[in-house]
VOFI-164416 format. One record per residue (C-alpha): x, y, z; residue number from 1. Coordinates in Angstrom, 2 decimals. Layout:
N
{atom {X; Y; Z}; NUM}
...
# end
This chain:
453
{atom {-13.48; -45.71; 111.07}; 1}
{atom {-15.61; -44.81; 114.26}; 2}
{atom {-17.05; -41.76; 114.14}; 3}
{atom {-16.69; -40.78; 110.76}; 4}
{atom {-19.03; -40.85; 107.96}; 5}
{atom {-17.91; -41.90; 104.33}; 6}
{atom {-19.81; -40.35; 101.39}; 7}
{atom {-19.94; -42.01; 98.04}; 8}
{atom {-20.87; -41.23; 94.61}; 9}
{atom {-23.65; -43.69; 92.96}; 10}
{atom {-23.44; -43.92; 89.63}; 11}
{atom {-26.68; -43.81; 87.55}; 12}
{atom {-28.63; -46.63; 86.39}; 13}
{atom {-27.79; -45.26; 82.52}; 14}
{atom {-26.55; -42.18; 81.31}; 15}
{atom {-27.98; -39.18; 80.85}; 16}
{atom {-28.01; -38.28; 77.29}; 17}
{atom {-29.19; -42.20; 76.58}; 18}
{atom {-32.20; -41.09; 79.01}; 19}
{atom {-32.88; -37.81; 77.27}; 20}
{atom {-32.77; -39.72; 73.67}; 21}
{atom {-35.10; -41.88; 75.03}; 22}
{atom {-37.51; -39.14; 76.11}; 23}
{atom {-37.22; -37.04; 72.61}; 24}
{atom {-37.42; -40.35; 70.96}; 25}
{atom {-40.89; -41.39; 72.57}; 26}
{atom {-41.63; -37.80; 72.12}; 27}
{atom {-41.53; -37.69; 68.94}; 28}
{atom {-42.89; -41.21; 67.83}; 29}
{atom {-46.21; -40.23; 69.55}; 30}
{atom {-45.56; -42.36; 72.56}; 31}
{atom {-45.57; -39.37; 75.36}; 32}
{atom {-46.98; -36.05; 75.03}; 33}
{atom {-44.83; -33.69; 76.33}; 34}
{atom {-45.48; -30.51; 76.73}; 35}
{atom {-43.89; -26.89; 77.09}; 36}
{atom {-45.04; -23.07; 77.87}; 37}
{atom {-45.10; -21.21; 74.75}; 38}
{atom {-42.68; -18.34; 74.12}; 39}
{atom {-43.76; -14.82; 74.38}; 40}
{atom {-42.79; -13.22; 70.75}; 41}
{atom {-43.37; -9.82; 71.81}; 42}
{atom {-40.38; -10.05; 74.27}; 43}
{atom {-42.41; -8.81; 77.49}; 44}
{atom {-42.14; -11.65; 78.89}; 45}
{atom {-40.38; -14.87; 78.83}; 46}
{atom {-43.42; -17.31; 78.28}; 47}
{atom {-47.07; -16.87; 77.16}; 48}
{atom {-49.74; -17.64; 80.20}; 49}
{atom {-51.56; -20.49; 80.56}; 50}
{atom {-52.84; -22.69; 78.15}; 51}
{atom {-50.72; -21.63; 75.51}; 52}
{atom {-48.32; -24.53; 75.11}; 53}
{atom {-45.55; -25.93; 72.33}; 54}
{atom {-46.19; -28.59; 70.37}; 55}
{atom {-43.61; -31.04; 68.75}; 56}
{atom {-43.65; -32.11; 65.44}; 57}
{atom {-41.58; -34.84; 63.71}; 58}
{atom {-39.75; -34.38; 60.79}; 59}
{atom {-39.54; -37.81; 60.05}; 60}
{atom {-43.17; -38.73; 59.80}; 61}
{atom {-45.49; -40.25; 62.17}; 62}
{atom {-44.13; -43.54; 64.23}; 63}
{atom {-40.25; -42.54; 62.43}; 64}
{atom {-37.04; -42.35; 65.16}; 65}
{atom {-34.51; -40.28; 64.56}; 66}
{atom {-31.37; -42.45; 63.02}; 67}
{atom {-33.37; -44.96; 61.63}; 68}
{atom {-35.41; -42.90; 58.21}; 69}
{atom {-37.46; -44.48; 55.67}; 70}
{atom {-35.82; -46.32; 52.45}; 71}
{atom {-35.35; -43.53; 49.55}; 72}
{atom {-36.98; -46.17; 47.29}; 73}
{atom {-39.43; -48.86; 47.37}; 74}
{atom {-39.19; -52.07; 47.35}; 75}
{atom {-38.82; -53.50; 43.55}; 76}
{atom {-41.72; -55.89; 42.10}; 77}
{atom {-40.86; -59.76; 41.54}; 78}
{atom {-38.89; -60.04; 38.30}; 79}
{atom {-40.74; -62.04; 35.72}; 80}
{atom {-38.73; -64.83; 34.04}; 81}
{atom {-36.59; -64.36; 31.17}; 82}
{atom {-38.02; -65.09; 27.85}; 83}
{atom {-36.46; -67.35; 25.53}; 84}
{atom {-34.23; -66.83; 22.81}; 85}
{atom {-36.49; -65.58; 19.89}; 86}
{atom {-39.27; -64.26; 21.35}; 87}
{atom {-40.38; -61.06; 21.56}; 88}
{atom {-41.05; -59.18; 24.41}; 89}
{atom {-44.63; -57.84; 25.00}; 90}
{atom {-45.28; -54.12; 24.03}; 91}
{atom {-41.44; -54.08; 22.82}; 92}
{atom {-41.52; -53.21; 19.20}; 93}
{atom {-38.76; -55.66; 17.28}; 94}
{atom {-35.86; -53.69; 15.47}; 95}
{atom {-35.49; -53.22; 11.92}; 96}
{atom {-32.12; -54.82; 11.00}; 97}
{atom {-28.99; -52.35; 10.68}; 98}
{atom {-28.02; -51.67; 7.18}; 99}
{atom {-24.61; -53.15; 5.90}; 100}
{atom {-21.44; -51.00; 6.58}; 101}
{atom {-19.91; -49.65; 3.51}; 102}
{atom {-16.57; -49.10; 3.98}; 103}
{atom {-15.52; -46.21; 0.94}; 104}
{atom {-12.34; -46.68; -0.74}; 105}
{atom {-9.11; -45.22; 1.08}; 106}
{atom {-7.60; -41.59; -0.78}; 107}
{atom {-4.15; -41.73; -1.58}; 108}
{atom {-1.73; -39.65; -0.42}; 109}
{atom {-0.78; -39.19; -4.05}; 110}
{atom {-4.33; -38.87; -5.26}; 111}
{atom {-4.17; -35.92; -7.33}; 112}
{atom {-7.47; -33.65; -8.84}; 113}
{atom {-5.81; -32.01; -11.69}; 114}
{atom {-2.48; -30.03; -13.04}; 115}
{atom {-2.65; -25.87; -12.71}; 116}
{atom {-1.12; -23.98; -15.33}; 117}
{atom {-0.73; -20.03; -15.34}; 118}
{atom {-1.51; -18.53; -18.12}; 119}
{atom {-3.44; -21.00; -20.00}; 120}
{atom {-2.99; -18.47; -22.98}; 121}
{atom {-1.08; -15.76; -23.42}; 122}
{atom {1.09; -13.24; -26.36}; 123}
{atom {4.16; -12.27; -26.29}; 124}
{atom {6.68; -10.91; -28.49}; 125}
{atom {9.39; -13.01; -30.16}; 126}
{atom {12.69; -12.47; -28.75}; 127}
{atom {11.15; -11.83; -24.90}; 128}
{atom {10.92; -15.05; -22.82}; 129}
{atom {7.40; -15.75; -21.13}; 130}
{atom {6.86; -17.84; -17.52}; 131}
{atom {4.53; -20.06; -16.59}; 132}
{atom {3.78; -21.58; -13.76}; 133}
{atom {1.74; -24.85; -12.80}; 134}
{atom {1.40; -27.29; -9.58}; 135}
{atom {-0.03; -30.54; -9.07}; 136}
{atom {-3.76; -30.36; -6.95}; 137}
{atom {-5.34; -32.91; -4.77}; 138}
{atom {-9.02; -33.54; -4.46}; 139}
{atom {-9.68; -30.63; -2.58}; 140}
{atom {-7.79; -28.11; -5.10}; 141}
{atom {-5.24; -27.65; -2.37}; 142}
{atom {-1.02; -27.75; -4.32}; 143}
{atom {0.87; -30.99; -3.53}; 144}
{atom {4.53; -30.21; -2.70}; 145}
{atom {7.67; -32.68; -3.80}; 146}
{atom {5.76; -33.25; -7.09}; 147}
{atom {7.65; -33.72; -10.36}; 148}
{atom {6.23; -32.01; -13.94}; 149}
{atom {7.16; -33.05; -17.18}; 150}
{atom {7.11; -29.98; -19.69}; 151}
{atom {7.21; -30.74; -22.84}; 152}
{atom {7.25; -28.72; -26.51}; 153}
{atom {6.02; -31.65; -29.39}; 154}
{atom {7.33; -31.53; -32.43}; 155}
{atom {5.92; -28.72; -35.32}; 156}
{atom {5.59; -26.35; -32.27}; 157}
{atom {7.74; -22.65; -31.86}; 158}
{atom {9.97; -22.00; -28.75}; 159}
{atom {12.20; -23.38; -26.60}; 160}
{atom {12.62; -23.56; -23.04}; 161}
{atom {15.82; -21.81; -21.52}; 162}
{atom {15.18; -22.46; -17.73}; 163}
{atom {13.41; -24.30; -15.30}; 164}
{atom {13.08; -24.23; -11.25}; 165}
{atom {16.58; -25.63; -10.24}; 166}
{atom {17.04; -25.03; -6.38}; 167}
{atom {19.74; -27.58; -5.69}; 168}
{atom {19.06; -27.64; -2.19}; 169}
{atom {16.56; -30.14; -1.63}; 170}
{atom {16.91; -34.13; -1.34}; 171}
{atom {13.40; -34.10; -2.76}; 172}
{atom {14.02; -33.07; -5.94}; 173}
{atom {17.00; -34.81; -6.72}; 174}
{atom {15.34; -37.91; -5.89}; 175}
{atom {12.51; -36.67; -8.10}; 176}
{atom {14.73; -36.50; -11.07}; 177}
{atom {16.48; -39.99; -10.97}; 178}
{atom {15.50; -41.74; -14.12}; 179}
{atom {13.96; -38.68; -16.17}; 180}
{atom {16.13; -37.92; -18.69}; 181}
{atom {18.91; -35.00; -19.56}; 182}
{atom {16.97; -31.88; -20.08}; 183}
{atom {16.14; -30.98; -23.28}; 184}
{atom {15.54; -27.74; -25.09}; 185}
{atom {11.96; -29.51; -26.11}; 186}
{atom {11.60; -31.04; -22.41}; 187}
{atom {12.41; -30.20; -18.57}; 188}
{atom {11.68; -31.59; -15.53}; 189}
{atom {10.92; -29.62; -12.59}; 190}
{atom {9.45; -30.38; -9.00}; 191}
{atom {7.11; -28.14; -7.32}; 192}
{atom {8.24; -25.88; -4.25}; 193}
{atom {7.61; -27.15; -0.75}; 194}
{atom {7.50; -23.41; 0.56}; 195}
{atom {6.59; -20.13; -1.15}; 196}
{atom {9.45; -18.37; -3.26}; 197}
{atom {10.08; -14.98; -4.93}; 198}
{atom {10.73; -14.67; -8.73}; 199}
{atom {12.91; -12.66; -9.32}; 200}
{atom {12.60; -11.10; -13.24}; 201}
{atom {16.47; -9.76; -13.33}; 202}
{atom {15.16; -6.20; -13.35}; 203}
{atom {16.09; -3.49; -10.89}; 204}
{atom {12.06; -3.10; -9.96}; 205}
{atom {11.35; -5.18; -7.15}; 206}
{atom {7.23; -4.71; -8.14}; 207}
{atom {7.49; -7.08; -11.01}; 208}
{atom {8.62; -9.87; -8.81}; 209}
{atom {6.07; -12.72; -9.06}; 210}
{atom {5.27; -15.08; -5.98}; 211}
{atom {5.34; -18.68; -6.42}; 212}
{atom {3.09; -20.62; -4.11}; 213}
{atom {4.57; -23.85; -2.34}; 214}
{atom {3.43; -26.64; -4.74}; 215}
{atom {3.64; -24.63; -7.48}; 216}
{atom {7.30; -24.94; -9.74}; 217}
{atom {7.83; -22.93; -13.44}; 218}
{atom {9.48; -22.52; -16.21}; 219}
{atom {10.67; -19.88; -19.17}; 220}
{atom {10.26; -20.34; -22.90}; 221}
{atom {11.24; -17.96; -25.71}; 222}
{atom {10.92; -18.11; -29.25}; 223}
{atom {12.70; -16.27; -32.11}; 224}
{atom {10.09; -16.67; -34.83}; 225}
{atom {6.45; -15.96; -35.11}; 226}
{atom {3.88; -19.24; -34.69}; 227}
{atom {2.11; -21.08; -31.83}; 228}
{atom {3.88; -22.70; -28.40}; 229}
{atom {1.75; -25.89; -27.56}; 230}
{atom {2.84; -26.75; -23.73}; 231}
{atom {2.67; -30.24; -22.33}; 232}
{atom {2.73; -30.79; -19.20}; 233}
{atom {2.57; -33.90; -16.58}; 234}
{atom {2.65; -35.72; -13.65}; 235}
{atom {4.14; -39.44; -14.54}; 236}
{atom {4.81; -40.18; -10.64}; 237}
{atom {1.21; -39.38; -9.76}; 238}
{atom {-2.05; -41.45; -9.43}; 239}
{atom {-3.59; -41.66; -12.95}; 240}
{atom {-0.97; -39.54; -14.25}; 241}
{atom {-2.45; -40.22; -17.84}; 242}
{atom {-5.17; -38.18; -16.52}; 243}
{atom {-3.54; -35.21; -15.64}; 244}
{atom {-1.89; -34.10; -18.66}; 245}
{atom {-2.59; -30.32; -19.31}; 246}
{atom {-1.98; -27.77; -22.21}; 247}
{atom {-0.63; -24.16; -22.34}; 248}
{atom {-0.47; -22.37; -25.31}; 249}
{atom {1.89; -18.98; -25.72}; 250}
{atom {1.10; -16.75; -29.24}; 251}
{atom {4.31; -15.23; -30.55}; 252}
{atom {4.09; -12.25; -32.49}; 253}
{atom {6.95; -10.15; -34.23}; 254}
{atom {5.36; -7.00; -32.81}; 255}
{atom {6.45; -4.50; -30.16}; 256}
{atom {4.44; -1.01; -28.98}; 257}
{atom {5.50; 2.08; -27.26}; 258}
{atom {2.17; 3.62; -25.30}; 259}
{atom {1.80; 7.01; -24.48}; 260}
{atom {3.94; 8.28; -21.85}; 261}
{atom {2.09; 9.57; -18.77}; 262}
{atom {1.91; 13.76; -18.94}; 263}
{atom {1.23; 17.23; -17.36}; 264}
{atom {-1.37; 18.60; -18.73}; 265}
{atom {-3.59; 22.25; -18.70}; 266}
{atom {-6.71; 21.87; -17.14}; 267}
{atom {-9.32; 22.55; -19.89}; 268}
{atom {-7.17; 21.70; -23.18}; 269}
{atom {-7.64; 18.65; -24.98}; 270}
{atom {-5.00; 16.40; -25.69}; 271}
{atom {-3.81; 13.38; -27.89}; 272}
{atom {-2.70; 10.23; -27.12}; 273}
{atom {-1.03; 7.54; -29.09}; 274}
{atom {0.38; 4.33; -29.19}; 275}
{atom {2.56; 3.06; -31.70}; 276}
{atom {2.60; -0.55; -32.96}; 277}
{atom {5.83; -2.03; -35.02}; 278}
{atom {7.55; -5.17; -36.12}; 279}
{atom {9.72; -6.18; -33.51}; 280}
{atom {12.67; -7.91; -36.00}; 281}
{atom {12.71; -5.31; -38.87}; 282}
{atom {10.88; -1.95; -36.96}; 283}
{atom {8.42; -1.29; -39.46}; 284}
{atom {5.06; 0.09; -38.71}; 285}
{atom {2.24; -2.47; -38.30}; 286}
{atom {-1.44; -1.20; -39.76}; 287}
{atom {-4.52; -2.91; -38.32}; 288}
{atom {-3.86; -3.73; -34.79}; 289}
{atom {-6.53; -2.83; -32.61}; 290}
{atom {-6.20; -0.41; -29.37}; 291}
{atom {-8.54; 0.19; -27.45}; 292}
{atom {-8.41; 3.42; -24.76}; 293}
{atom {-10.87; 3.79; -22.00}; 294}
{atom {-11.02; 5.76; -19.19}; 295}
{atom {-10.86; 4.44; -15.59}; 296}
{atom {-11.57; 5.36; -12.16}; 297}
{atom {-13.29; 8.76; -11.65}; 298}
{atom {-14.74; 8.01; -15.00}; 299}
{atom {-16.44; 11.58; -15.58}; 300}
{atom {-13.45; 13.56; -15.21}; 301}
{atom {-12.92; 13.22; -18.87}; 302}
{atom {-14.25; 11.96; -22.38}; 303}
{atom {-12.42; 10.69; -25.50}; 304}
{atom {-12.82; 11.19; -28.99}; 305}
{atom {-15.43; 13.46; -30.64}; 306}
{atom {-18.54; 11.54; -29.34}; 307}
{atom {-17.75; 11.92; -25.48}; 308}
{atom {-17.49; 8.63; -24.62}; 309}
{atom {-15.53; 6.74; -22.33}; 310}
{atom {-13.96; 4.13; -24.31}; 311}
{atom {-13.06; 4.26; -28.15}; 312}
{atom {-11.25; 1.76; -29.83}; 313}
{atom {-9.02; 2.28; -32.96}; 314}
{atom {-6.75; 0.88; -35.36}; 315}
{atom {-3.39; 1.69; -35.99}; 316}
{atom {-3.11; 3.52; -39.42}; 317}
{atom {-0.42; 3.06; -42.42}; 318}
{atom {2.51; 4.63; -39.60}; 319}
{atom {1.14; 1.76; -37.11}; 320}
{atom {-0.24; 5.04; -34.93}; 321}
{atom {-4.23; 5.21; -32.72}; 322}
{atom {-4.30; 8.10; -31.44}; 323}
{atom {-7.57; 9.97; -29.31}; 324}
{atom {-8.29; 13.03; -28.29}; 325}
{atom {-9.28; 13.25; -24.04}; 326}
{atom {-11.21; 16.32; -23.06}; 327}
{atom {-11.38; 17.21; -19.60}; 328}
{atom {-14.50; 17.59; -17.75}; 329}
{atom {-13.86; 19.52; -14.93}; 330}
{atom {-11.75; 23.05; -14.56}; 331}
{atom {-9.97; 21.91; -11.46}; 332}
{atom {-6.99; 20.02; -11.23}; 333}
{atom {-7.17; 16.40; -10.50}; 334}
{atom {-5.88; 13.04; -12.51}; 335}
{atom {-7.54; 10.66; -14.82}; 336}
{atom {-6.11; 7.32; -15.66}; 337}
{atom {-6.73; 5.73; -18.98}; 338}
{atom {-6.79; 1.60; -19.87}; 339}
{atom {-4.97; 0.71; -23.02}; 340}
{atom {-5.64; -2.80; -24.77}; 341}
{atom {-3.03; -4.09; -27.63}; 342}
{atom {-4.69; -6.35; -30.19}; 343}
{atom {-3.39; -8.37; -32.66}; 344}
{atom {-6.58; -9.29; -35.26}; 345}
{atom {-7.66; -12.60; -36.24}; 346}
{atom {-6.13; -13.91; -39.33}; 347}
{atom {-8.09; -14.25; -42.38}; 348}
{atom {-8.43; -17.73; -42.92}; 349}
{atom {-9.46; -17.34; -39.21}; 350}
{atom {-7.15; -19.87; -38.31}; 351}
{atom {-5.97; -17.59; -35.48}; 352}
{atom {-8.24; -15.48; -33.53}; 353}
{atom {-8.01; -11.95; -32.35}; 354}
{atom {-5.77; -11.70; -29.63}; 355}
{atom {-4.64; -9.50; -26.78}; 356}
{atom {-1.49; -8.92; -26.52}; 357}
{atom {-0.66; -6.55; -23.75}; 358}
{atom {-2.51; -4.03; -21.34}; 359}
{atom {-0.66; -0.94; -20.01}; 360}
{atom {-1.89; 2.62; -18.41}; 361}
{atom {-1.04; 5.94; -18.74}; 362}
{atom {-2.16; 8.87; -16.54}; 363}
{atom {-2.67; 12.58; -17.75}; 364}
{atom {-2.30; 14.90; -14.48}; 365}
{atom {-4.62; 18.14; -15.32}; 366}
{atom {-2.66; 21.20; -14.13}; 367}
{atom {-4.24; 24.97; -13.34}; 368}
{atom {-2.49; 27.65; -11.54}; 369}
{atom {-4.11; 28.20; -7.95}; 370}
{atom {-4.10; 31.50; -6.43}; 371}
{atom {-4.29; 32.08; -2.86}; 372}
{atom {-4.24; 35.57; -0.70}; 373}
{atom {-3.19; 36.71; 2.52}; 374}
{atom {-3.29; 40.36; 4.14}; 375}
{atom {-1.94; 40.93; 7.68}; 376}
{atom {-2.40; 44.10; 9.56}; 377}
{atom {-3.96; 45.85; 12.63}; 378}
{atom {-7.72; 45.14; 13.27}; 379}
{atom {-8.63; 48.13; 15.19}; 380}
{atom {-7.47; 51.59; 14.91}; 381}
{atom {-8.18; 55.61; 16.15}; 382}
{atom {-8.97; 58.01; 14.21}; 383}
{atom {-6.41; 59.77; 12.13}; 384}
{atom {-3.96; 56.49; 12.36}; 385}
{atom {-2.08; 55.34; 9.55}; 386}
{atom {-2.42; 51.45; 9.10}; 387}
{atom {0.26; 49.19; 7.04}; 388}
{atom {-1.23; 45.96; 5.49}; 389}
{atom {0.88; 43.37; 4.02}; 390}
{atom {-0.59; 41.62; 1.29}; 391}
{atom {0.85; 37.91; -0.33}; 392}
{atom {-0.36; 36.26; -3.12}; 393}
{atom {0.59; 32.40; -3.61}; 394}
{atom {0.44; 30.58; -6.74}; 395}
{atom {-0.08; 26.67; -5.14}; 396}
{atom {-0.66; 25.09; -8.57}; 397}
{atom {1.72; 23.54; -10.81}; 398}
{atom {1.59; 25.49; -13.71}; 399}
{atom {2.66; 29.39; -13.36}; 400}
{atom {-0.27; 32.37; -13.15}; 401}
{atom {0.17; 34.97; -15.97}; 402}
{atom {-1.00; 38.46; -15.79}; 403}
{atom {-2.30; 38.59; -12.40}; 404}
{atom {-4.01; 41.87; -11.33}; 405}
{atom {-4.75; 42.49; -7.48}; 406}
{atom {-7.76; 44.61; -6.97}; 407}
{atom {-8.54; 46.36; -3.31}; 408}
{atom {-11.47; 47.96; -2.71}; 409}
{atom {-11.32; 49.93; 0.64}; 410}
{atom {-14.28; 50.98; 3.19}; 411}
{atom {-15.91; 54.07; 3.41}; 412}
{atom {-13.82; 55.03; 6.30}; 413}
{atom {-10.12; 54.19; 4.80}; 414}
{atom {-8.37; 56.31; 2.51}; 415}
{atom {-5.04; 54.91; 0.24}; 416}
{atom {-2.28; 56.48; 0.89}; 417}
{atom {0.49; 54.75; -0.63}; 418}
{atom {1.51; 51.25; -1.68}; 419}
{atom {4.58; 49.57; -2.64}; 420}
{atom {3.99; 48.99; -5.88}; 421}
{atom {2.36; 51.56; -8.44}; 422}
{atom {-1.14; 51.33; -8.78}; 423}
{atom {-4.34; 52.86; -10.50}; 424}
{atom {-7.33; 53.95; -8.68}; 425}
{atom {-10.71; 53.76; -9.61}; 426}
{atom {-13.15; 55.31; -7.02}; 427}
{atom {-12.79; 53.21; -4.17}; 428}
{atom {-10.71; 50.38; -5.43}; 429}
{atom {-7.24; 50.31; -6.49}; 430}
{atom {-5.83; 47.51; -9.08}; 431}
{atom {-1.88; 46.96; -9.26}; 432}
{atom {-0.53; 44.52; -12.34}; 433}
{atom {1.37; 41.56; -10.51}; 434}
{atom {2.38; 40.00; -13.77}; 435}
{atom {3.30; 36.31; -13.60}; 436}
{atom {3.44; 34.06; -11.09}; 437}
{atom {5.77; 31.16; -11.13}; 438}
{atom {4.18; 27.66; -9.84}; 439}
{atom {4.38; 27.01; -6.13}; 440}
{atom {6.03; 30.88; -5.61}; 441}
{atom {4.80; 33.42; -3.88}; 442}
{atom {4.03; 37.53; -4.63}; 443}
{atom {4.17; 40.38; -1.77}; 444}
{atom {2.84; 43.83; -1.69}; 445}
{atom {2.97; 46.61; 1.15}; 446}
{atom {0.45; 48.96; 1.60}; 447}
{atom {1.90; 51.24; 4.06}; 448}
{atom {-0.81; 53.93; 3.63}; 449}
{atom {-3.95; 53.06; 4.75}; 450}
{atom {-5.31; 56.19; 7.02}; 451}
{atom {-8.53; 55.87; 9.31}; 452}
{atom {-10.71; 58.73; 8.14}; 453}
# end
């Protein structure tokens, strides 16, 4: 319209931030050199004066743009042609051939190492039944569970068995029993445990309960006359079973023995012990077994025999007695525990060898009487006071204290005056007769007549 003036807006030839990349970009590929007052560090002023000026430099490298940065890696060499099938490559040493595989052989499940039977060897009395256990191993000695035993007593051999482990509950072992046979007294069948079990002996003592280990499985034999007990035992359901077939052997002796009991003894007096050896079916004494006594533990707390020693064997005389003599060593009270050894000796025609036949302990507990005193009463005092003392005397030992006398001999500055019980005075000390003692009792006496001098 007339008189009025329009105003418009031209818009750039480019935009401003493509202009200022462009600058910093020639900038920094070397193309301008642009230059900028230097900045005063010190802080007094904003710039340094003339000439001091800031200078650029590009991280990149010379002649780089931002954006656009130099390949991480060079360019690879030509590849060189493939060589044929055959031929070595140059500097490219040529492998050895691989050895052939050797697969080894599979192990079994089944494969067993050997059969386990505990004892090996033992004695025992006729008339008394004896256990034994055994189990079934693998390679690495470890017991196989679910595995049936054969136990069996050949012909000419003593004994008989009278049980064997019958649990009833498991599918296992009645599967493992199919086809074996009615139980014999001159053969059983049992299967070994697949968890651990308590044995129970029939006696009211729990401590002579014996564990049986999973894989492991027994069996009890007696016998009513003396001779030998030759054990067979097997594995017919395992690999190589004709491999595994192991011997026990049980000794069976018409003998029985009574050791010495376990006593109370006085500290300081000798005393005897002796063990007694007879025929179990008719009670007669037995000469010539050998037993053997030896002390154990605090091993200088007594000696035996006439010599001092430690351990003395002896043999059972015409009454089928060995008896030694232990000496204490020390005058206090204390315990010593002695090891005693049965032993039936070899045969003459040394068919049969010497054999031990049972170990037992007994323990002598040395007793002395141990006296112990109190007194109770003021500390302090004036002069001229009259002081009361009580006075105990404990016997803490376990054998009573005879004739005790209590003897008191007073300071300079404290005169007796009187005393519950009747003494005699001697000087400066008094003694009163306390008599006996019992054990673990006690003993008091007043003195109500001490005066401060």
């Amino acid at each position: 319209m007339p008189g009025q003036t329009t105003m418009t807006r031209k818009q750039p030839l480019m935009p401003v931030w493509i202009l200022t990349w462009v600058l910093c970009a020639l900038s920094l590929a070397g193309c301008s050199q642009l230059r900028f007052p230097k900045i005063d560090p010190t802080g007094r002023r904003i710039f340094e004066p003339s000439p001091s000026r800031s200078e650029f430099i590009n991280p990149l490298g010379d002649g780089q743009l931002p954006g656009f940065p130099r390949p991480a890696f060079s360019r690879p060499d030509k590849l060189q042609p493939c060589p044929q099938p055959g031929t070595p490559t140059p500097g490219t040493p040529t492998p050895s051939p691989l050895p052939a595989v050797t697969t080894p052989p599979a192990v079994e499940a089944n494969q067993s190492g050997r059969i386990v039977i505990t004892p090996a060897t033992s004695v025992a009395s006729i008339g008394t039944e004896v256990l034994l256990l055994a189990g079934l191993t693998d390679t690495q000695g470890n017991y196989l569970s679910g595995q049936m035993l054969d136990w069996s007593l050949p012909a000419g051999n003593q004994g008989r068995f009278t049980a064997t482990r019958q649990t009833g509950r498991e599918l296992l072992d009645w599967l493992a029993r199919q086809g074996t046979g009615k139980p014999t007294a001159n053969h059983v069948t049992s299967v070994t445990a697949s968890s651990a079990e308590v044995l129970d002996r029939g006696t009211a003592n729990t401590q002579d309960d014996l564990l049986l280990a999973s894989g492991q499985t027994w069996v009890r034999l007696t016998s009513a006359t003396e001779g030998i007990s030759q054990i067979s035992v097997s594995a017919p359901r395992a690999a190589q079973w004709n491999r595994q077939l192991q011997t026990a052997r049980v000794y069976w002796v018409d003998a029985q023995w009574q050791l010495p009991p376990s006593i109370s003894a006085p500290r300081g007096k000798p005393q005897t012990l002796t063990t007694t050896v007879t025929q179990r079916s008719t009670g007669l004494p037995l000469a010539g077994w050998i037993v053997r006594y030896e002390v154990v533990g605090k091993t200088d707390a007594a000696s035996l025999g006439d010599r001092a020693g430690q351990a003395m064997q002896v043999t059972t005389n015409e009454q089928g007695q060995a008896s030694i003599q232990i000496t204490p060593s020390e005058q206090q009270s204390g315990f010593t525990q002695v090891q005693i050894q049965i032993a039936r000796p070899a045969t003459a025609d040394g068919k049969v060898p010497q054999l031990n036949a049972y170990q037992g302990w007994s323990t002598i507990a040395w007793s002395t009487p141990t006296l112990q005193i109190q007194s109770t009463g003021p500390s302090r005092a004036t002069v001229g006071a009259v002081l009361q003392y009580k006075i105990t005397i404990v016997n803490a030992g376990d054998l009573p204290a005879n004739n005790v006398v209590l003897t008191d001999k007073l300071p300079p500055q404290l005169k007796l005056t009187g005393s519950s019980l009747a003494g005699q005075t001697f000087g400066d000390s008094t003694q009163w007769l306390i008599g006996d003692i019992p054990h673990f009792q006690d003993t008091r006496c007043t003195l109500p007549g001490k005066k401060c001098r």
